[in-house]
Residue frames relative to the residue before (quaternion, step in Angstrom):
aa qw qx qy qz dx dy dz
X 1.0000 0.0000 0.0000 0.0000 0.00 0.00 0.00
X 0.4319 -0.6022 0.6287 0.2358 3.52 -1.23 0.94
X 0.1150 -0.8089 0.5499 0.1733 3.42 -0.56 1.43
X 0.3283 0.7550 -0.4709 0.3170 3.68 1.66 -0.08
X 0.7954 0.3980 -0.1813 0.4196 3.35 0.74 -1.30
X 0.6948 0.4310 -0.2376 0.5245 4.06 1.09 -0.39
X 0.3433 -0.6711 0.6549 0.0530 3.05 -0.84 2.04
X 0.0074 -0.7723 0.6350 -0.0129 3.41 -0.80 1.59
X 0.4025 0.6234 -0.4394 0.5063 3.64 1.54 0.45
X 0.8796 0.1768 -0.0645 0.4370 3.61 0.36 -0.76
X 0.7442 -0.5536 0.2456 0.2816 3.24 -0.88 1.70
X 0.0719 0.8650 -0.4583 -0.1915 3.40 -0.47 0.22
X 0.4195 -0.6909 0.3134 0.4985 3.59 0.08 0.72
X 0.6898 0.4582 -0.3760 0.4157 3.90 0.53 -0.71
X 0.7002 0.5677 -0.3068 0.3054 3.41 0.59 -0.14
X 0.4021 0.6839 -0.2130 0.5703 2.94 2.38 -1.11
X 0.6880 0.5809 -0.1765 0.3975 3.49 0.73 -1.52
X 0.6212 0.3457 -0.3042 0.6341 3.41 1.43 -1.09
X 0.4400 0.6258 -0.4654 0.4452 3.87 0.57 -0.33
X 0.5374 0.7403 -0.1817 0.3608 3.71 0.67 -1.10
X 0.8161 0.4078 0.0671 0.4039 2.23 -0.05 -2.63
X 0.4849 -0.5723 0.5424 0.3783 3.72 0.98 -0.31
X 0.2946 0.7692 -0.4633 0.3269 4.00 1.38 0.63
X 0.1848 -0.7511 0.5880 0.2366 3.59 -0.82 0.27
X 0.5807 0.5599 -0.4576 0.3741 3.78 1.24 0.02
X 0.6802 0.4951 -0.4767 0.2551 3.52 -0.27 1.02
X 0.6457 -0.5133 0.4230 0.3751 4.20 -1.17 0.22
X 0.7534 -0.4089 0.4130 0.3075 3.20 -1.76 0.29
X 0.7948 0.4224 -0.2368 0.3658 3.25 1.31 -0.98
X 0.5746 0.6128 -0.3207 0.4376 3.05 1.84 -0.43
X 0.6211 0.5802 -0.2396 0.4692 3.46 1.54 -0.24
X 0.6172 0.5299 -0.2562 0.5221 3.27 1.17 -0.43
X 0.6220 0.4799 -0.2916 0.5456 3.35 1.31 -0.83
X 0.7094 0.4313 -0.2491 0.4986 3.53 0.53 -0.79
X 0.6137 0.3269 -0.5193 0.4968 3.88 0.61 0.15
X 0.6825 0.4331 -0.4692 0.3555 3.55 0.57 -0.62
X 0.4227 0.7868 -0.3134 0.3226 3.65 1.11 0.40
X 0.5639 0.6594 -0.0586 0.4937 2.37 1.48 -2.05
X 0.7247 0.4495 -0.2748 0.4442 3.57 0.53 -1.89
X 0.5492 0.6176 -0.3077 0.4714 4.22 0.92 -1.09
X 0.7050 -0.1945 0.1763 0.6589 3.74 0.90 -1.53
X 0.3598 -0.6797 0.6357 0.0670 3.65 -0.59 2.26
X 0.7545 0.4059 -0.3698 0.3595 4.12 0.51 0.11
X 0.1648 0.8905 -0.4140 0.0919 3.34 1.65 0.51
X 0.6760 0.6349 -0.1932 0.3203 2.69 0.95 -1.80
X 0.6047 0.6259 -0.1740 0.4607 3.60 1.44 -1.12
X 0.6978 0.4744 -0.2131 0.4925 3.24 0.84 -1.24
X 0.7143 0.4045 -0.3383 0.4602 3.34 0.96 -0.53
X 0.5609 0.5038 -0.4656 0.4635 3.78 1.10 -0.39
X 0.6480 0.5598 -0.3151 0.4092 3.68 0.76 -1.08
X 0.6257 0.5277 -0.3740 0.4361 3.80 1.05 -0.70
X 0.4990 0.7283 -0.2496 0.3978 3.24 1.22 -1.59
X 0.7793 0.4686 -0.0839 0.4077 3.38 0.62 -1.86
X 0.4517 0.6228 -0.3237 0.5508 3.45 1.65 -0.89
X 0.8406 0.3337 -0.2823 0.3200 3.11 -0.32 -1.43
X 0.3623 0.6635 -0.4616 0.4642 4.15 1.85 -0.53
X 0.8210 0.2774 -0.1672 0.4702 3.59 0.32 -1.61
X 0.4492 0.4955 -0.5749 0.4714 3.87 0.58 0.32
X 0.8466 0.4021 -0.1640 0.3078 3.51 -0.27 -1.26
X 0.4573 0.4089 -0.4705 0.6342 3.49 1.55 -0.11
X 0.6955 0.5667 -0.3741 0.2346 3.25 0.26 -0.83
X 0.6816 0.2621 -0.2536 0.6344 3.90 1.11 -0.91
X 0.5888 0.3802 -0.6448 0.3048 3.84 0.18 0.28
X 0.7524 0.5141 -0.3542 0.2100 3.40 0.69 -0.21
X 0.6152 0.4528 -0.3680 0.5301 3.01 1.79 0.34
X 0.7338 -0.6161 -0.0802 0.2750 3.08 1.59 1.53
X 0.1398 0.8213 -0.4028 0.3789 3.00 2.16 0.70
X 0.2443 0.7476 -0.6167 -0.0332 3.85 -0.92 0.63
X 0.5721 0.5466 -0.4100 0.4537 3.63 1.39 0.83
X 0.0123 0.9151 -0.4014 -0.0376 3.57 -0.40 0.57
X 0.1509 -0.8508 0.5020 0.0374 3.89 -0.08 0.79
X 0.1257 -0.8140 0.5661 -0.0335 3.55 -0.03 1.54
X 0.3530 -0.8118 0.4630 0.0445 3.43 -0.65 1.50
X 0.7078 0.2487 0.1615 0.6411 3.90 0.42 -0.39
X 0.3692 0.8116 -0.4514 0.0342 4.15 0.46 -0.30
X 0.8331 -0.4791 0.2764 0.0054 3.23 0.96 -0.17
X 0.1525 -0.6628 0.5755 0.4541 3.85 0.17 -0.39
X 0.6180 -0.4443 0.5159 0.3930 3.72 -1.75 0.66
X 0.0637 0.7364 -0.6714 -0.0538 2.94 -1.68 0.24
X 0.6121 -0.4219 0.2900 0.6026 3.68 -0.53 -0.25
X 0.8633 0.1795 -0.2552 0.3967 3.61 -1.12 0.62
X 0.1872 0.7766 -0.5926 0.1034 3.70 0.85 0.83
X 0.7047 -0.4574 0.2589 0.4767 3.90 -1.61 0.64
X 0.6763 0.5049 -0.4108 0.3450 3.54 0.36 -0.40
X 0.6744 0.3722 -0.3559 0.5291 3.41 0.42 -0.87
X 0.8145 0.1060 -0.3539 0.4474 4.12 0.32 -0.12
X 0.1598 0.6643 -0.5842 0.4381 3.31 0.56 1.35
X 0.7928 0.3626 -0.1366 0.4704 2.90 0.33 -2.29
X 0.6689 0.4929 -0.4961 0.2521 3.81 0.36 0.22
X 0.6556 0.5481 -0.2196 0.4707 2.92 1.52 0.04
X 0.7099 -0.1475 -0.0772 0.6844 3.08 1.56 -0.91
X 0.4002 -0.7866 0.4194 0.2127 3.30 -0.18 1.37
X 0.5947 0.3717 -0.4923 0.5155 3.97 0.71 -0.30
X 0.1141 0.8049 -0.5661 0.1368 4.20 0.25 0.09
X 0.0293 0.6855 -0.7210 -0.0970 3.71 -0.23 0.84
X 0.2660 -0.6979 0.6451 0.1612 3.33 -1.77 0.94
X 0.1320 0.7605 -0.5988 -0.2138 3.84 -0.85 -0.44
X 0.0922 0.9296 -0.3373 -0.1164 3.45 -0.64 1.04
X 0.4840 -0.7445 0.4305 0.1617 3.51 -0.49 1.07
X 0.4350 0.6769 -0.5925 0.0397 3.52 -1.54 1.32
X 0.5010 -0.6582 0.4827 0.2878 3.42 -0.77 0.67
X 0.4570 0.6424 -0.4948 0.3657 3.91 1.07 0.72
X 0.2584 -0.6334 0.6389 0.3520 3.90 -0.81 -0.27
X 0.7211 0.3997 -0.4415 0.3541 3.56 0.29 -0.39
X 0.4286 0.6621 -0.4527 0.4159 3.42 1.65 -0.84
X 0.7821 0.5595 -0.0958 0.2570 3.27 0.37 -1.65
X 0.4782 0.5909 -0.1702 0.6271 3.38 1.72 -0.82
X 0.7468 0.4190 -0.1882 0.4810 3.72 0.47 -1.39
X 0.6603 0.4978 -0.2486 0.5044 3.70 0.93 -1.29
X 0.7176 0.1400 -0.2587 0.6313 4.21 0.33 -0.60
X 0.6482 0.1629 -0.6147 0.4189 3.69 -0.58 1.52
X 0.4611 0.5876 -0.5209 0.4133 3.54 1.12 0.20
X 0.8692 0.2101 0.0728 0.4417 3.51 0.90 -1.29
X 0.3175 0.8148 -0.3843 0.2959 3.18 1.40 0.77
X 0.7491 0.3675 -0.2135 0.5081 3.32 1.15 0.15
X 0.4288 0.6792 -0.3190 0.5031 3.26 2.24 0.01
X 0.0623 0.8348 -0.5029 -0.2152 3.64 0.03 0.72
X 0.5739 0.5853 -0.3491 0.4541 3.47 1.04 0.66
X 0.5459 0.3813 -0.3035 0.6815 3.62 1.56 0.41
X 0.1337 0.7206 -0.6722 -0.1051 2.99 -1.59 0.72
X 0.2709 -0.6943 0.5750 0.3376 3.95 -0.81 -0.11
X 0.1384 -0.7973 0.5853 0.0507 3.34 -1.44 0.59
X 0.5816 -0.6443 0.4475 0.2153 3.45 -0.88 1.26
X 0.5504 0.6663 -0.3677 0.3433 3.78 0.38 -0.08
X 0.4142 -0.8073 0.3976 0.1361 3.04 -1.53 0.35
X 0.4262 -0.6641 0.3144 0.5277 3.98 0.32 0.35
X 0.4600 0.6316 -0.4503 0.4321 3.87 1.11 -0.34
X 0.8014 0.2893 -0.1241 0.5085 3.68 0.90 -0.72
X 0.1386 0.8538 -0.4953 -0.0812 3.53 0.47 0.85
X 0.5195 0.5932 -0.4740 0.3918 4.14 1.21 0.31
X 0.5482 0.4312 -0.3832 0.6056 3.53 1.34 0.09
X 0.6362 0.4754 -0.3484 0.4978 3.57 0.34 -0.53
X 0.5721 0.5378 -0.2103 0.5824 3.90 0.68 -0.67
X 0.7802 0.3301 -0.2733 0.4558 3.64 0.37 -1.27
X 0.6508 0.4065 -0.3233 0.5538 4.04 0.81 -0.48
X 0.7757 0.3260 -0.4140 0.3474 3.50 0.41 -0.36
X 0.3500 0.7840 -0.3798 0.3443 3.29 1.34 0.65
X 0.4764 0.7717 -0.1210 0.4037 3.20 2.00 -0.79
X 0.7108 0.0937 0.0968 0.6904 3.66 1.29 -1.47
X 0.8708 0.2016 -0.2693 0.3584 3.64 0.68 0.23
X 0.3783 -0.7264 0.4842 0.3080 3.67 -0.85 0.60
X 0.2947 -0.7393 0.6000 0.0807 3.28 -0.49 1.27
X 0.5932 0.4119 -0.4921 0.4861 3.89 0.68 0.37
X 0.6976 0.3511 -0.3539 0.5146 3.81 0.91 -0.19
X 0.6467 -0.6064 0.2713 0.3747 3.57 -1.16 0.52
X 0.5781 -0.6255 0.5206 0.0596 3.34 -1.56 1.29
X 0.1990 0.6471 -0.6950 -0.2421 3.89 -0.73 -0.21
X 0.3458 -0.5765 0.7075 0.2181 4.07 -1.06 1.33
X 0.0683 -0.6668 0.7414 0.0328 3.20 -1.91 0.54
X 0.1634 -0.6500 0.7402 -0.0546 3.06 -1.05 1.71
X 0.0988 0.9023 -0.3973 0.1351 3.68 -0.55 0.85
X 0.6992 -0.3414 0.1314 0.6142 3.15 1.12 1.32
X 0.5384 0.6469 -0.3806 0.3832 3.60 1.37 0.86
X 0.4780 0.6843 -0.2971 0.4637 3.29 1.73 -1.23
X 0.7949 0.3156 -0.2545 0.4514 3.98 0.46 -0.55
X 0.4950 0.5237 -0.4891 0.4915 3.50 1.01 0.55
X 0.6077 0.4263 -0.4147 0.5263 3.92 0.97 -0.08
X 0.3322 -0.6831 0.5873 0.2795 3.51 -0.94 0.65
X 0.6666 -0.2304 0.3548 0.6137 4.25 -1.54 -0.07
X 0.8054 0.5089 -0.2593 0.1587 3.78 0.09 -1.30
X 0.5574 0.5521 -0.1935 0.5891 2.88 2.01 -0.65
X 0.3212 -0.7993 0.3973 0.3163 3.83 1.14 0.25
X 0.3370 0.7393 -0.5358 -0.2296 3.61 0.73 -0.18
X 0.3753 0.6649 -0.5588 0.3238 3.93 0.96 0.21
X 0.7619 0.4400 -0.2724 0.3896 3.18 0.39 -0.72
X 0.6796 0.4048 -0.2924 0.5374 3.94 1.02 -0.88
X 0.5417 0.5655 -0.4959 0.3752 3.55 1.21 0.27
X 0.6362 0.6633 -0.2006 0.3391 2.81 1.47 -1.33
X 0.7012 0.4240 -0.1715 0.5469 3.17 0.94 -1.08
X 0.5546 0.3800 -0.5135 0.5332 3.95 0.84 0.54
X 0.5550 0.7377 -0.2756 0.2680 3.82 0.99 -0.64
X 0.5815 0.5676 -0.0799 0.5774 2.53 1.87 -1.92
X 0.8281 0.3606 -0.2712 0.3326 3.28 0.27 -0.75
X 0.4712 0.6538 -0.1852 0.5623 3.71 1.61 0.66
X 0.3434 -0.8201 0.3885 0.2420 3.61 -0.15 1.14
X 0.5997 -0.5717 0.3195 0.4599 3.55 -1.23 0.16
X 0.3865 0.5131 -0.5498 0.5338 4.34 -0.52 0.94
X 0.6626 0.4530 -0.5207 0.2909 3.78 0.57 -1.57
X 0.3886 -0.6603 0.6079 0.2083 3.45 -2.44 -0.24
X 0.1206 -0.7025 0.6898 0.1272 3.09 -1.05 -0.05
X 0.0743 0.7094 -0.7002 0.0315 3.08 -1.35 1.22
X 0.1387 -0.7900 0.5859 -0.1157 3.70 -0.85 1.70
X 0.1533 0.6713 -0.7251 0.0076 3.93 -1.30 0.83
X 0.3134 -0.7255 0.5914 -0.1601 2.76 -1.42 1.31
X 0.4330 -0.5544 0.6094 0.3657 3.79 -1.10 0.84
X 0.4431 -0.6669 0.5883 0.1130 3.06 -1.70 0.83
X 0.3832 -0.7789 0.4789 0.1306 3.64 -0.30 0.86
X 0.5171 0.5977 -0.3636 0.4930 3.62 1.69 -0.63
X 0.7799 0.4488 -0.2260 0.3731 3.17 0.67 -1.18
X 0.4291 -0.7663 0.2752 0.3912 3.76 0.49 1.57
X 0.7016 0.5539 -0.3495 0.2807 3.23 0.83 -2.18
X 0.4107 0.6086 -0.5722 0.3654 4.00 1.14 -0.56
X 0.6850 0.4866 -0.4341 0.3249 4.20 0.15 -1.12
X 0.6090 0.4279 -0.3590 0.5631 3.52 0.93 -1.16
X 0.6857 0.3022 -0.4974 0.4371 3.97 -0.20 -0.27
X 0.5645 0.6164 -0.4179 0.3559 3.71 0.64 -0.43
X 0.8191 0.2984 -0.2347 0.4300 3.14 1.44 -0.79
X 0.6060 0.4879 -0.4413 0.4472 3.22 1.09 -0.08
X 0.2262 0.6503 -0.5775 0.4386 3.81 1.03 0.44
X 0.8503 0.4354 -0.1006 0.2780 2.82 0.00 -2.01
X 0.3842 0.6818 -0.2339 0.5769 3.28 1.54 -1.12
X 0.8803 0.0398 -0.1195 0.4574 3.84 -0.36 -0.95
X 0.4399 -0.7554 0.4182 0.2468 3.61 1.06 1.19
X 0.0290 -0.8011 0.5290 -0.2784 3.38 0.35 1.88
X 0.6324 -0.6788 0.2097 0.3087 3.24 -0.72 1.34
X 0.6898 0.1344 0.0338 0.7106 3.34 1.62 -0.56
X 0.4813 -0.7124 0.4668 0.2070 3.29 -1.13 1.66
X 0.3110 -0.6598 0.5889 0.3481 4.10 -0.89 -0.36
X 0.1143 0.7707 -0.6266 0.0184 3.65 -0.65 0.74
X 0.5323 -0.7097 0.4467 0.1161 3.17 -0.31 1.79
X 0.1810 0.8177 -0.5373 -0.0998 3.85 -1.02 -0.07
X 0.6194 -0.5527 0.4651 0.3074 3.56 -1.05 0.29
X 0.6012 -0.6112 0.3633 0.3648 3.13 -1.44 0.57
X 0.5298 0.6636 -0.3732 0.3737 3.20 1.23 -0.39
X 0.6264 0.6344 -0.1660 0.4215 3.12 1.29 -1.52
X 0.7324 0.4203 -0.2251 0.4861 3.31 1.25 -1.26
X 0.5535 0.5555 -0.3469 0.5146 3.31 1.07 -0.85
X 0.5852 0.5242 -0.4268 0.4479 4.31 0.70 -0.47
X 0.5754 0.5959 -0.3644 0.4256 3.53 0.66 -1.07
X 0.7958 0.2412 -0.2285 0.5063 3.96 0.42 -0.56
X 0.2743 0.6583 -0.6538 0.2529 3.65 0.97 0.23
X 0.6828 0.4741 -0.3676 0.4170 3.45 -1.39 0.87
X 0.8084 0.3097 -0.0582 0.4972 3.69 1.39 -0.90
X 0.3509 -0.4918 0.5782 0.5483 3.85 -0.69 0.16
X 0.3129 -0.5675 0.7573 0.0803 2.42 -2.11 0.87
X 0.4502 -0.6731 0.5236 0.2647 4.02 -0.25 1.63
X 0.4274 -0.6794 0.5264 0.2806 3.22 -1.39 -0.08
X 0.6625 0.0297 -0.7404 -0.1097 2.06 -2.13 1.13
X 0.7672 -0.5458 0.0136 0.3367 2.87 0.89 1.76
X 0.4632 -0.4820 0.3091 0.6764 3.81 -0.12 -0.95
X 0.0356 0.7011 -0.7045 0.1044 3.24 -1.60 1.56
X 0.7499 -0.3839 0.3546 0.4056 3.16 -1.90 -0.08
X 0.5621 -0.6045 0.2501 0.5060 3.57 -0.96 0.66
X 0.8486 0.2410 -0.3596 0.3041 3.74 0.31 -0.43
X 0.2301 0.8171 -0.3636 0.3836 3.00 0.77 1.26
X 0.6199 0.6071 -0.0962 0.4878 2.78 1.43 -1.52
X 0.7065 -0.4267 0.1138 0.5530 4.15 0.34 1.46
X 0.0714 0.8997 -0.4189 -0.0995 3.04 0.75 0.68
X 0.3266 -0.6609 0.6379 0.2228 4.51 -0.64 0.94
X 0.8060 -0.3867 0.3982 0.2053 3.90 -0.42 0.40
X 0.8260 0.0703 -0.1593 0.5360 3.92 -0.65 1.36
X 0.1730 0.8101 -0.5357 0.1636 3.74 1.31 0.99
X 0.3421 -0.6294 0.5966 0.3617 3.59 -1.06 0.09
X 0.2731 -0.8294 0.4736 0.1151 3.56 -0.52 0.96
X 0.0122 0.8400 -0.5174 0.1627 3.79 -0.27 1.55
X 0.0112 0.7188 -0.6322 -0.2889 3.47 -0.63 -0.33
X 0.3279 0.8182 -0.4062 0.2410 3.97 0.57 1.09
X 0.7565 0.3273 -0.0674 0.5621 2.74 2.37 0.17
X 0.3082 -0.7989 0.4770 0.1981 3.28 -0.96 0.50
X 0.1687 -0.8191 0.5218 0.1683 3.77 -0.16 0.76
X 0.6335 0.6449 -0.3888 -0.1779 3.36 -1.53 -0.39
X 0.3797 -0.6491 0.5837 0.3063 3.88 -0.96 0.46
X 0.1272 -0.7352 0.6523 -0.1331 3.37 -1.66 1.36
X 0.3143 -0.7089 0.6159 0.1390 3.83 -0.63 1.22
X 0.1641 -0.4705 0.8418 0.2074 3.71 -1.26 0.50
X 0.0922 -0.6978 0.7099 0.0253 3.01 -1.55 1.20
């Protein structure tokens, strides 16, 4: 790894996330940030296994209504079950393309998939979705349907950062069949404000702005919303031994 390029002074939210996740890929500072997290909301660690698990049962869920193209927004460092591998159990040709504005993400994601010629990883940011669009043009046919993943990324953009709108405009660019599948902090749930602020508090690479269900439920205006509509994360079809939160918003939406 090029340590020239990886800001191990300043929090990163995806690393925190691996921090979470029980991940060993992240800095001293990303750990410090992520316990004072913990102290704001001590069930963190859950919420992030329970998202994790969401997104498992989203993506079986649209490959089997015949989706085999997938556009990860925000993804993350790898971990065990990333969209490709449970894509491909469903539909084993599955092209994946996934998108973050980390370097370590990015480092971690092309030696994950460097022999995967049906995965690729893109350098970009969700603030910029006509770059994001132009590289995933490479491994995916944007004239055939698309499922977009928004995954616990959509609340790291504040109102000012539109992220309604730069969703919108990846949405747009996706035929009717494509999906969307989006989870979202939960604004009901108070302790989310105090993590919102202790984000901010330990100048973290990206702030947390919590949102209602309403709020979340605006973000897909324009699309069926699948059933069982927008819920908490283990709500969302749930298969047996969820972690049970209400620190999220889930849901999956069809452009028709």
């Amino acid at each position: 790894m090029d340590d020239e390029t990886v800001d191990g002074t300043t929090p990163s939210v995806a690393r925190m996330y691996d921090y979470f996740l029980g991940g060993k890929d992240n800095y001293a500072a990303d750990r410090a940030a992520a316990e004072k997290v913990l102290e704001a909301l001590p069930t963190v660690e859950g919420v992030a296994r329970a998202n994790r698990a969401f997104l498992q049962r989203a993506v079986r869920f649209v490959a089997g209504r015949g989706v085999d193209q997938f556009l990860d927004v925000g993804t993350g460092l790898p971990t065990q079950g990333n969209v490709h591998e449970t894509a491909r159990t469903v539909r084993p040709s599955a092209r994946v393309v996934y998108v973050d504005n980390d370097p370590m993400v990015i480092v971690h994601a092309r030696a994950l998939t460097a022999t995967d010629t049906r995965t690729s990883i893109v350098h970009a940011d969700v603030r910029s979705p006509d770059a994001i669009l132009d590289a995933a043009r490479d491994l995916l046919d944007l004239s055939r349907p698309v499922c977009l993943l928004f995954v616990a990324v959509l609340h790291f953009l504040p109102d000012a950062e539109d992220p309604a709108g730069n969703m919108r405009r990846l949405i747009d660019a996706v035929p009717p069949g494509s999906h969307v599948i989006v989870s979202h902090a939960a604004a009901e749930e108070q302790r989310n404000r105090n993590v919102g602020d202790t984000y901010r508090s330990q100048s973290a690479s990206a702030p947390l702005v919590a949102r209602t269900r309403d709020q979340v439920a605006a973000l897909l205006d324009g699309l069926t919303v699948l059933d069982p509509g927008v819920v908490p994360l283990h709500e969302w079809r749930p298969d047996g031994g969820e972690y049970v939160t209400d620190a999220g918003w889930t849901a999956v939406a069809r452009k028709d």
